[in-house]
Residue frames relative to the residue before (quaternion, step in Angstrom):
aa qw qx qy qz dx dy dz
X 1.0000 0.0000 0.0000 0.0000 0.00 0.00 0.00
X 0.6515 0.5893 -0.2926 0.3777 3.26 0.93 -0.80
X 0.5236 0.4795 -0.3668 0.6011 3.83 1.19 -1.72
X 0.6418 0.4875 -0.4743 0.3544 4.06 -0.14 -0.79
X 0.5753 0.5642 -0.2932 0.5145 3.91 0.50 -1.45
X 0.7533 0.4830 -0.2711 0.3547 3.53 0.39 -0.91
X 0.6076 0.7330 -0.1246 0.2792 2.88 1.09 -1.41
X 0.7117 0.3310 0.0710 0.6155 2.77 0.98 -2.37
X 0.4484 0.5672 -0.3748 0.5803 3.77 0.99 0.23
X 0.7126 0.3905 -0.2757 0.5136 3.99 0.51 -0.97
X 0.7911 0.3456 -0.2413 0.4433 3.40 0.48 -1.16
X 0.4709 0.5171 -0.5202 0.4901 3.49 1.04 0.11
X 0.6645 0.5109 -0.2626 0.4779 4.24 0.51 -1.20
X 0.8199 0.2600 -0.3045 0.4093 3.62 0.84 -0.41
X 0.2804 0.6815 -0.3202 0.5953 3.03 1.66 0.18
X 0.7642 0.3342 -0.1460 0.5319 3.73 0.09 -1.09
X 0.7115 0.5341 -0.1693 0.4241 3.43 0.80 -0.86
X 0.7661 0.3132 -0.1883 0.5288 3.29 1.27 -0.62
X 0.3489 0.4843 -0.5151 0.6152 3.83 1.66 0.60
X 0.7596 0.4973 -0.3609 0.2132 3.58 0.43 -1.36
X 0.7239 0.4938 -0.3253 0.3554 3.05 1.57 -0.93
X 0.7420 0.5290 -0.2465 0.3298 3.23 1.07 -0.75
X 0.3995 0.5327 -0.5067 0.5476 3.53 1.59 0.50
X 0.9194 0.2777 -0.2154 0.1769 3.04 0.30 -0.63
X 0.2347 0.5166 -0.5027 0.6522 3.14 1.90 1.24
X 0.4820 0.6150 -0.4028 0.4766 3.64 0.21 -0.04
X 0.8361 0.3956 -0.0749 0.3725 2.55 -0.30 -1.86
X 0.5536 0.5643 -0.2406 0.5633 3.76 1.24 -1.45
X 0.8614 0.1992 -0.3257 0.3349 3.90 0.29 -0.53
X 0.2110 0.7438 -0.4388 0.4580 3.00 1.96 0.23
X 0.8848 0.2095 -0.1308 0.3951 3.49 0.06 -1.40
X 0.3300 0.6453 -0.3583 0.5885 3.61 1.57 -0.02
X 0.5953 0.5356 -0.3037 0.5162 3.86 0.39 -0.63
X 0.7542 0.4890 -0.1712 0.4034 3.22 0.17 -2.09
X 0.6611 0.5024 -0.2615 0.4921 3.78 1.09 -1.51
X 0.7347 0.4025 -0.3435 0.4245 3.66 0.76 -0.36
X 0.6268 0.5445 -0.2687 0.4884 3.34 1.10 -0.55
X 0.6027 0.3686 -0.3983 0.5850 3.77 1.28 -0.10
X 0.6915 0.5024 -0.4031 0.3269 3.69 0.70 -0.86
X 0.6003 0.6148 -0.3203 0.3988 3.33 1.43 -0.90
X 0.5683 0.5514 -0.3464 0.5030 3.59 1.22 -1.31
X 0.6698 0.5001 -0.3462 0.4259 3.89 0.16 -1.50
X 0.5964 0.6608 -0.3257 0.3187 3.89 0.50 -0.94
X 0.7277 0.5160 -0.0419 0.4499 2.67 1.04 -2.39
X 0.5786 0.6382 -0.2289 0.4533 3.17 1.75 -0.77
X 0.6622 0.6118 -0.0732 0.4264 2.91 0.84 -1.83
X 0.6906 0.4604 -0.1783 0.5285 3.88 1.31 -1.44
X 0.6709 0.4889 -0.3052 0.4666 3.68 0.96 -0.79
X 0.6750 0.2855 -0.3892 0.5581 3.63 0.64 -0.48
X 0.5465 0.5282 -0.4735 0.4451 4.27 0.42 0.03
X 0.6725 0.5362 -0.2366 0.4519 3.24 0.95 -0.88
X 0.6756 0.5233 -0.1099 0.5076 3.40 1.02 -1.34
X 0.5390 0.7330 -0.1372 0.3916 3.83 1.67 -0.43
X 0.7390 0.0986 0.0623 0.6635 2.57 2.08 -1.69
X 0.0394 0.8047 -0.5094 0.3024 2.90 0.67 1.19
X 0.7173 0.3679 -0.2511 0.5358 3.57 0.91 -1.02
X 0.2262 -0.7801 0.5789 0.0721 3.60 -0.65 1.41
X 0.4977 -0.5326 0.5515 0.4055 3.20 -1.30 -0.77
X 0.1516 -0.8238 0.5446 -0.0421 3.56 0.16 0.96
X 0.3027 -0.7041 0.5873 0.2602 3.65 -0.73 1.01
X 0.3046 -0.7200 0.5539 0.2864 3.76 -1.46 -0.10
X 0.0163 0.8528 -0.4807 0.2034 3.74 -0.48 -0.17
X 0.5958 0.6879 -0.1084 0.4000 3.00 1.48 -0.26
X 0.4419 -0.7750 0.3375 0.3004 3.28 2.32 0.28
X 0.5993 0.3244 -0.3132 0.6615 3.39 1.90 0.67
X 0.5649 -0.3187 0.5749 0.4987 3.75 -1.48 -0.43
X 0.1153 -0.5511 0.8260 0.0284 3.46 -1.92 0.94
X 0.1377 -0.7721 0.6201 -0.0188 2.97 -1.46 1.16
X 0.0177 -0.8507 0.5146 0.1054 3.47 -0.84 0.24
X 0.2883 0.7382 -0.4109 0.4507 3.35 1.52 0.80
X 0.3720 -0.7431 0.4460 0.3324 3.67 -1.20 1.13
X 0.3420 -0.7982 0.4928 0.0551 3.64 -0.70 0.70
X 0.5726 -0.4299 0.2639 0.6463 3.80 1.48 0.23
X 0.3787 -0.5308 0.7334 0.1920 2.80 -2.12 -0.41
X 0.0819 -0.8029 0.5823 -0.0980 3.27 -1.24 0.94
X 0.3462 -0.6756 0.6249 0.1825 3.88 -0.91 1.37
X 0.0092 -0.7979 0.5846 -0.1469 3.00 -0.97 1.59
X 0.2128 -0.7417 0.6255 -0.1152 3.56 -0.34 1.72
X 0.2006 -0.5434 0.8131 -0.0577 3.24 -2.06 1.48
X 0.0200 -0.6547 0.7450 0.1262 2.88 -1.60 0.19
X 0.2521 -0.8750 0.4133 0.0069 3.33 -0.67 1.38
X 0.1846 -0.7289 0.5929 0.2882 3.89 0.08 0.58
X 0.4509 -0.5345 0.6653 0.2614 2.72 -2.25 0.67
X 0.8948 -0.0390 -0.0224 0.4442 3.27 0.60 -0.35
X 0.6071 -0.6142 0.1997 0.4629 3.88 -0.96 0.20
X 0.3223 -0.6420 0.5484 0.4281 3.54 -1.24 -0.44
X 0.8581 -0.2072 0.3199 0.3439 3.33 -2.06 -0.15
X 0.1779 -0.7903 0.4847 0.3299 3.69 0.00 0.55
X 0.5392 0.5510 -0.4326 0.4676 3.69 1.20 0.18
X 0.7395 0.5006 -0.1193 0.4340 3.71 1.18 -0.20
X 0.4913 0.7668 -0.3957 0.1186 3.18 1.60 -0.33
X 0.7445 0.4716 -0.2955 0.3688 2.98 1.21 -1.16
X 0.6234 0.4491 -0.3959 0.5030 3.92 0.98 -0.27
X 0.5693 0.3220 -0.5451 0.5245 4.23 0.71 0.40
X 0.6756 0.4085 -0.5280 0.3129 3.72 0.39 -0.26
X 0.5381 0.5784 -0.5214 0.3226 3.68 1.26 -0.23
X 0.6869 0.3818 -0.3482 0.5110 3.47 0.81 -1.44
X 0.6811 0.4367 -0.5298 0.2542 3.56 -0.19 -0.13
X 0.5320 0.6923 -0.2798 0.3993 3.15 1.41 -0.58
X 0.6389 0.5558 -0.1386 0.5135 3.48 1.33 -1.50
X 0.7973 0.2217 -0.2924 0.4793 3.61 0.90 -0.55
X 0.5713 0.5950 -0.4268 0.3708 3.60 1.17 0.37
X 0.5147 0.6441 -0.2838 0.4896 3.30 1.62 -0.36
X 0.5434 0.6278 -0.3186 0.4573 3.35 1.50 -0.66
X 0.7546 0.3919 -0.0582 0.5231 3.86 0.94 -1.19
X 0.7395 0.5032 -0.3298 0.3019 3.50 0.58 -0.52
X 0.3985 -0.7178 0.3299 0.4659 3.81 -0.30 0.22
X 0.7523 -0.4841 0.4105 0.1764 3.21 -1.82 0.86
X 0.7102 0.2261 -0.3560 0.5638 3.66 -0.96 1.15
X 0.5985 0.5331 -0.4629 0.3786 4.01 0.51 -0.12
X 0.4994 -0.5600 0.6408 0.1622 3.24 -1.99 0.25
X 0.0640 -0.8840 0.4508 0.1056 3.31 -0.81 1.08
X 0.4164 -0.6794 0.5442 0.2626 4.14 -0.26 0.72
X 0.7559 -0.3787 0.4499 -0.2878 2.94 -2.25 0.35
X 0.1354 0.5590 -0.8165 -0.0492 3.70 -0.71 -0.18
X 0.1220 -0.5007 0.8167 0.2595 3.19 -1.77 0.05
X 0.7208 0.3315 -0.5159 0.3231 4.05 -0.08 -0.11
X 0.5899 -0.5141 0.5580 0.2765 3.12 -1.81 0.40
X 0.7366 -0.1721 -0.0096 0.6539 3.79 0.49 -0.12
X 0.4293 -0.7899 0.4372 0.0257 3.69 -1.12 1.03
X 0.7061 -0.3344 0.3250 0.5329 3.46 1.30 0.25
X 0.7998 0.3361 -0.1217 0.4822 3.79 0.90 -1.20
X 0.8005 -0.0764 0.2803 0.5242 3.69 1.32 -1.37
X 0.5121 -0.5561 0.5259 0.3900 3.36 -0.77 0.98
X 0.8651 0.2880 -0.1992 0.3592 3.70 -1.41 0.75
X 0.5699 -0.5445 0.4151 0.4542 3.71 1.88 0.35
X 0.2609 -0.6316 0.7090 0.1744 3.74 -0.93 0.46
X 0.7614 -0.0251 -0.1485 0.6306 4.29 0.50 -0.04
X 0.0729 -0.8289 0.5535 0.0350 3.65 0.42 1.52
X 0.6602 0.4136 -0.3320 0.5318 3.69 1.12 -0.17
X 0.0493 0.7233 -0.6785 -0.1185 3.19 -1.93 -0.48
X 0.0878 -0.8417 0.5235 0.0986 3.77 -0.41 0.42
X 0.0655 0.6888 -0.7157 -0.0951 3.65 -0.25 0.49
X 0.1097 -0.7443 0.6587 0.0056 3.19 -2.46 0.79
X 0.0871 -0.8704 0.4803 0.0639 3.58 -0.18 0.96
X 0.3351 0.8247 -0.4256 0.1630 3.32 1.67 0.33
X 0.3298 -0.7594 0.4421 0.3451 3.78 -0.53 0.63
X 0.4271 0.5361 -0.5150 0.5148 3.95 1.01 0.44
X 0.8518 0.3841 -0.2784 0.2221 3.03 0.45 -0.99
X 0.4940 0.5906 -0.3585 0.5278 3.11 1.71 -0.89
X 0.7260 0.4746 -0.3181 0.3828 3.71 0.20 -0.82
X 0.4561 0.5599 -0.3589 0.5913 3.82 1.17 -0.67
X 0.7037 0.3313 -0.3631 0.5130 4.21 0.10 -1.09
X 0.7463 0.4986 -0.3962 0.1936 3.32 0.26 -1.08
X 0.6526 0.5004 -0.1282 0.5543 3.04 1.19 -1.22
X 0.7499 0.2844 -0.2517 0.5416 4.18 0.24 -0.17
X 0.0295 -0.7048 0.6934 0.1473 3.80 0.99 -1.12
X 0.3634 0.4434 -0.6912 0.4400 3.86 0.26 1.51
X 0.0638 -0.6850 0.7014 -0.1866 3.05 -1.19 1.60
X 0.6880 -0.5597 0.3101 0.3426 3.42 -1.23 1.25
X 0.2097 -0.8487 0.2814 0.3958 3.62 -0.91 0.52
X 0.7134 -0.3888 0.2315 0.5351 3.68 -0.85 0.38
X 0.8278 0.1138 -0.2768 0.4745 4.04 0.21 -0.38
X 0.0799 0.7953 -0.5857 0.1342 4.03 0.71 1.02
X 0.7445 0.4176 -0.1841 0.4873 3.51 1.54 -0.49
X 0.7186 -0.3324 0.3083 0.5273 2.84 1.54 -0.92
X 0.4903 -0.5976 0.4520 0.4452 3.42 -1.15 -0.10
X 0.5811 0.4812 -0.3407 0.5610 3.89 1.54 -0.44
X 0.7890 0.0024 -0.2654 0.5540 3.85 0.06 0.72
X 0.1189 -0.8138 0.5689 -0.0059 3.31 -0.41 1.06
X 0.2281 -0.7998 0.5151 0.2073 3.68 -0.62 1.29
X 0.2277 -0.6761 0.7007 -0.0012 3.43 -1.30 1.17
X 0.0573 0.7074 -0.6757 0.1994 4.04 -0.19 2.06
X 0.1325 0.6340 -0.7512 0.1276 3.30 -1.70 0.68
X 0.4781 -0.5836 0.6314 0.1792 3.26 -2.09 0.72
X 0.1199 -0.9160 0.3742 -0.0805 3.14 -0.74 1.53
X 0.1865 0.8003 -0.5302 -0.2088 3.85 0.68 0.00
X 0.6987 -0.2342 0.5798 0.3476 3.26 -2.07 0.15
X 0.1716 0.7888 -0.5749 -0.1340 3.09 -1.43 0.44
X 0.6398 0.1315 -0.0306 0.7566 3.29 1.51 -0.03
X 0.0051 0.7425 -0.6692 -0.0273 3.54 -1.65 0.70
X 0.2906 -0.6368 0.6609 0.2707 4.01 -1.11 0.27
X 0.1461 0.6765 -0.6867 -0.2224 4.17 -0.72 0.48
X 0.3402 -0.7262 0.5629 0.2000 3.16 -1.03 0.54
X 0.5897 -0.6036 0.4439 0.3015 3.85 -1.15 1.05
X 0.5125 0.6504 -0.4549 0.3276 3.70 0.06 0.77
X 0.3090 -0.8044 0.4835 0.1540 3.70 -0.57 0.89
X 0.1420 -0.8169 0.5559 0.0589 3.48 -0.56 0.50
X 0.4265 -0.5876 0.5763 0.3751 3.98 -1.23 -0.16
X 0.3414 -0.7729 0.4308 0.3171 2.74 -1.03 0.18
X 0.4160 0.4413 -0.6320 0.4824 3.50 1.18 0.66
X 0.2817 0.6014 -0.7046 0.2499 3.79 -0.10 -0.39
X 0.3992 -0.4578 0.7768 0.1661 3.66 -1.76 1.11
X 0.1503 0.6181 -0.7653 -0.0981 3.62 -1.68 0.58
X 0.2655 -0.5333 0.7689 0.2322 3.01 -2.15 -0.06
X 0.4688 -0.5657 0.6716 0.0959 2.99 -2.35 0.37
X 0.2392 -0.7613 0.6023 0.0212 3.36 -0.39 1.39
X 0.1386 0.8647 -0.4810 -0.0414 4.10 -0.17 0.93
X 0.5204 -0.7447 0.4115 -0.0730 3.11 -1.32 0.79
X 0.2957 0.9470 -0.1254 -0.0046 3.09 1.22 0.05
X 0.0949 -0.8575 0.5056 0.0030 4.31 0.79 0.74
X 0.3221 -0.7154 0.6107 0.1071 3.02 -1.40 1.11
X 0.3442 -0.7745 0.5021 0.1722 3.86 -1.35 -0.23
X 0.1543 0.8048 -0.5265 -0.2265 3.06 -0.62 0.06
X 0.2680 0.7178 -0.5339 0.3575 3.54 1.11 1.03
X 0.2550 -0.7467 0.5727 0.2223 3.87 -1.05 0.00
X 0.7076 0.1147 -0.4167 0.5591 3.03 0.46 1.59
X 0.4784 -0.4357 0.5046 0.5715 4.09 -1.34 -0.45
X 0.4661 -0.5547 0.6468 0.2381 3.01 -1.81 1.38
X 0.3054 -0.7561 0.5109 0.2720 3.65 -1.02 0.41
X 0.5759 0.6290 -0.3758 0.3627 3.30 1.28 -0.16
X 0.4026 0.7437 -0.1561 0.5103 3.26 1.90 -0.87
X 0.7894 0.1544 -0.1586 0.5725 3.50 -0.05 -1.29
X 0.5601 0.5491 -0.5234 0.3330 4.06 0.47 0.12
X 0.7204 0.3018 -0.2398 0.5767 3.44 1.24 -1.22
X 0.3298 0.7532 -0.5443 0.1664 3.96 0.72 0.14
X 0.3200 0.5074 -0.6096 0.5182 4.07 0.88 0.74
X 0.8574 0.3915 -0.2734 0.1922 3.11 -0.08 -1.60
X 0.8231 0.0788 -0.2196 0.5177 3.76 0.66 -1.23
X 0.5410 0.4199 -0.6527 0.3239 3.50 0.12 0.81
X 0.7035 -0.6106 0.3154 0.1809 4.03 0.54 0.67
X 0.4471 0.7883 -0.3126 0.2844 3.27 2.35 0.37
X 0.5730 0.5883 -0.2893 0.4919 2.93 1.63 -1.00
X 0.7392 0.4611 -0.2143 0.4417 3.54 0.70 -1.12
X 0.7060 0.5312 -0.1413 0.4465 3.65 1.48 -0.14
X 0.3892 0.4580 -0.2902 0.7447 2.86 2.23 0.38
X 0.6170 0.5362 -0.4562 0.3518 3.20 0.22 -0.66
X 0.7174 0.5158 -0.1771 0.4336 2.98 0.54 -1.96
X 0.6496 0.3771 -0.3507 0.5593 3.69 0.14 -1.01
X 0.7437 0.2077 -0.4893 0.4055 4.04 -0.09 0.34
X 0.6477 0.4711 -0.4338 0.4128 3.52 0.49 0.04
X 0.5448 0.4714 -0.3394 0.6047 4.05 1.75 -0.26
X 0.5440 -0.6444 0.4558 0.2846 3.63 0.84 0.07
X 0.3795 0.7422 -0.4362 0.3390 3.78 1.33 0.65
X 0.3859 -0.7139 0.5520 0.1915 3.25 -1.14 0.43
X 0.0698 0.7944 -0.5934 -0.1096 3.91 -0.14 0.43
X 0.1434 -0.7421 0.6261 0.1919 3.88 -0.58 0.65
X 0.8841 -0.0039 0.0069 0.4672 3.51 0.33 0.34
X 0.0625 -0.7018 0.6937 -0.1494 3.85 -1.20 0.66
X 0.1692 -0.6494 0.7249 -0.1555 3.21 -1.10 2.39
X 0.2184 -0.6310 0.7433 0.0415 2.87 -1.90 0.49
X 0.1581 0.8718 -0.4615 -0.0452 3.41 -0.42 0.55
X 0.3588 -0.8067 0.4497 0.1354 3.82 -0.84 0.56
X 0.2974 -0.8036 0.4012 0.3237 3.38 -0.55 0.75
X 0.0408 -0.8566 0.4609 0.2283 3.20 -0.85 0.45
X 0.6957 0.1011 -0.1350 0.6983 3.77 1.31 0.56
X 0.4847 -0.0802 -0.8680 0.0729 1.62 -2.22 1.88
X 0.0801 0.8688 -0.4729 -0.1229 3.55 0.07 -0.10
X 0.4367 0.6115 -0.4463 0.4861 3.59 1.40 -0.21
X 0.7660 0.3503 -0.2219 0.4913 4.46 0.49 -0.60
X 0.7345 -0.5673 0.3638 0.0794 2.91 -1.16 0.80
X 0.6889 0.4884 -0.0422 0.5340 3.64 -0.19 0.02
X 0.6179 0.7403 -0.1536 0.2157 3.34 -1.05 -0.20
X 0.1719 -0.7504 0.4848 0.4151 3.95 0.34 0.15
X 0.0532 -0.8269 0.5182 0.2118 3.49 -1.38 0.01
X 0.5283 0.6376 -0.2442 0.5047 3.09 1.88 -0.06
X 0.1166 0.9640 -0.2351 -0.0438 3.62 -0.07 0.12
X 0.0419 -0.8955 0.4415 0.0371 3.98 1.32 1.24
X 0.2994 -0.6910 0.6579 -0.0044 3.38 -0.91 0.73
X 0.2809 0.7490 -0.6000 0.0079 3.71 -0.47 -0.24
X 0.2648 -0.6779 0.6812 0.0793 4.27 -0.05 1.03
X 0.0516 0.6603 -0.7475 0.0511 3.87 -1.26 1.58
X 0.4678 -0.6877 0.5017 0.2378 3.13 -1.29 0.80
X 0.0035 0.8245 -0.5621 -0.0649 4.01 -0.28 0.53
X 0.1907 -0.7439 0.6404 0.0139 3.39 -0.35 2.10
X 0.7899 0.1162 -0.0421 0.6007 4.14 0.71 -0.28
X 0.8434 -0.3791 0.3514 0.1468 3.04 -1.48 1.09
X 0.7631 0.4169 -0.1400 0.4736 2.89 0.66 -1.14
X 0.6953 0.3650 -0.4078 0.4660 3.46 0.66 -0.37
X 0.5686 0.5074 -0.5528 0.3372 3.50 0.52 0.24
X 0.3494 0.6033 -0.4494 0.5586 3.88 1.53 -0.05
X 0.7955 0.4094 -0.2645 0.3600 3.08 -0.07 -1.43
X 0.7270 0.4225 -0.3191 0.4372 3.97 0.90 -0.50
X 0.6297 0.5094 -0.3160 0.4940 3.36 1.35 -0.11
X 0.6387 0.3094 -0.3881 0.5880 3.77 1.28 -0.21
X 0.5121 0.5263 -0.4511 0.5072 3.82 0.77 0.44
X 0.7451 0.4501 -0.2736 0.4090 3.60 1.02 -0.58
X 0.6147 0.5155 -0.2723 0.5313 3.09 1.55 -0.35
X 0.5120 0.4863 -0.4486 0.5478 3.67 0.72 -0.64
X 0.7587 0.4413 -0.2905 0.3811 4.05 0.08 -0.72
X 0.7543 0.4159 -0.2875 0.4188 3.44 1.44 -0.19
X 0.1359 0.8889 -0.1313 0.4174 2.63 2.00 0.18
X 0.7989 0.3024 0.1116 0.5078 2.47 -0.39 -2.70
X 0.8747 0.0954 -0.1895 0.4358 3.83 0.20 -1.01
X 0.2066 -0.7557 0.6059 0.1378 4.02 0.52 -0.27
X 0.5251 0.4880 -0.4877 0.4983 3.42 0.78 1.21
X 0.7648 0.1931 -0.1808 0.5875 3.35 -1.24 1.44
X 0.5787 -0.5606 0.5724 0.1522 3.25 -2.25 0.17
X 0.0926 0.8381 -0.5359 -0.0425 3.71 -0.31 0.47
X 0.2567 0.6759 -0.6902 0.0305 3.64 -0.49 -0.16
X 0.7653 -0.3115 0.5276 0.1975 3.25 -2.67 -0.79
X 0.2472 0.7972 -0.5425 -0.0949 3.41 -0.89 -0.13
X 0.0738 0.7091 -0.6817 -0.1647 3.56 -0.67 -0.12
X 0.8137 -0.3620 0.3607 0.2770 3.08 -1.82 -0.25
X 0.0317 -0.8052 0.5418 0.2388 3.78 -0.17 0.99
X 0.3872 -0.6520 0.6472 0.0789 2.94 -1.82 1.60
């Protein structure tokens, strides 16, 4: 009776012992999993803001202006993107209302932009007929600190808003004086990503293939005036898809009509030639 008791007494303990162990190899790579998946996130975390640190290179100049490489702020910079075109009899009264209900969503103290063309290569009425820039320090501090950014259909699914935190990282001013009544426009430039952070190799050579260097050129040999040329980098969202992260600016002075012709058949020849990125016009909407 006793060898029996024993018996059924072991095989009951290894029995128990071998459920126990194997929950709890389970259970151990269960959480082994989880611990890599946070360490991996924190890294990825950890590399994107190291990356995003040095972002400002040393950038040569040459450019028959001052080259800077000094940060210069950060700025919240909203598109609004149609799904589709409008009436070419109508363009200019949908860019008012569209204009009238983006003003409704965007933040307060900023400056909003424009198309000046009538259809942009993509659609009658501009394919990002807006733009909003904001240098407000409430606001900039509110993104930094919450990273709640407008969402993408606040207008709708027909004008989808496309917002990120942006800083300057490099600029070209060029030696030319201007009035200051002078009328300008904003020549943009615009490059998506599909990297998850700024490539530094990217924003070192960013004269060359985003077309700045070659867009100075041109605009002194067309008899333009540029007072000035930004580069800017995004530096939030990056966690979504989609999105510009590249960002040329280039401000032309327009003393006659005509040269605003003349910057729009200069913008086309360049889309043309490279079919990389977004480019259009803007000026100030009045």
């Amino acid at each position: 009776m006793v060898t029996v008791v024993v018996i059924v007494v072991i095989l009951m303990i290894g029995l128990n012992a071998d459920h126990w162990t194997s929950y709890d190899f389970a259970k151990e790579e269960e959480d082994r999993k989880k611990q890599r998946d946070e360490l991996g996130r924190r890294n990825r975390h950890e590399e994107k803001n190291r990356k995003t640190k040095k972002i400002v290179q040393t950038l040569g100049g040459g450019e028959g202006g001052v080259m800077e490489n000094v940060k210069r702020g950060r700025v919240v910079m909203t598109w609004v993107r149609r799904s589709g075109g409008v009436s070419s009899k109508h363009v200019k009264k949908a860019l008012r209302d569209l204009a009238r209900e983006t003003t409704k969503v965007v933040p307060q103290g900023g400056t909003l932009f424009s198309i000046c063309e009538s259809y942009d290569t993509y659609q009658t009425g501009g394919l990002y007929p807006l733009m909003h820039l904001s240098q407000d320090a409430t606001v900039l501090s509110k993104v930094a600190t919450t990273k709640a950014f407008l969402d993408p259909m606040v207008l709708g699914p027909e004008n989808v808003i496309d917002q990120g935190l942006f800083e300057e990282v490099a600029s070209i001013r060029p030696s030319q004086q201007t009035s200051a009544s002078d009328s300008t426009v904003m020549v943009m430039s615009a490059f998506k990503s599909i990297e998850p952070a700024p490539n530094a190799t990217l924003v070192k050579e960013w004269k060359n293939w985003t077309g700045a260097r070659a867009y100075l050129q041109e605009m002194k040999l067309l008899g333009l005036h540029c007072i000035g040329i930004k580069f800017l980098v995004k530096l939030a969202p990056y966690e979504e898809a989609g999105g510009f992260c590249y960002v040329v600016l280039m401000k032309v002075v327009i003393k006659e009509p005509s040269q605003e012709g003349i910057v729009v058949d200069m913008l086309q020849r360049f889309r043309v030639e490279r079919w990389s990125g977004y480019s259009t016009i803007y000026r100030t909407f009045q």
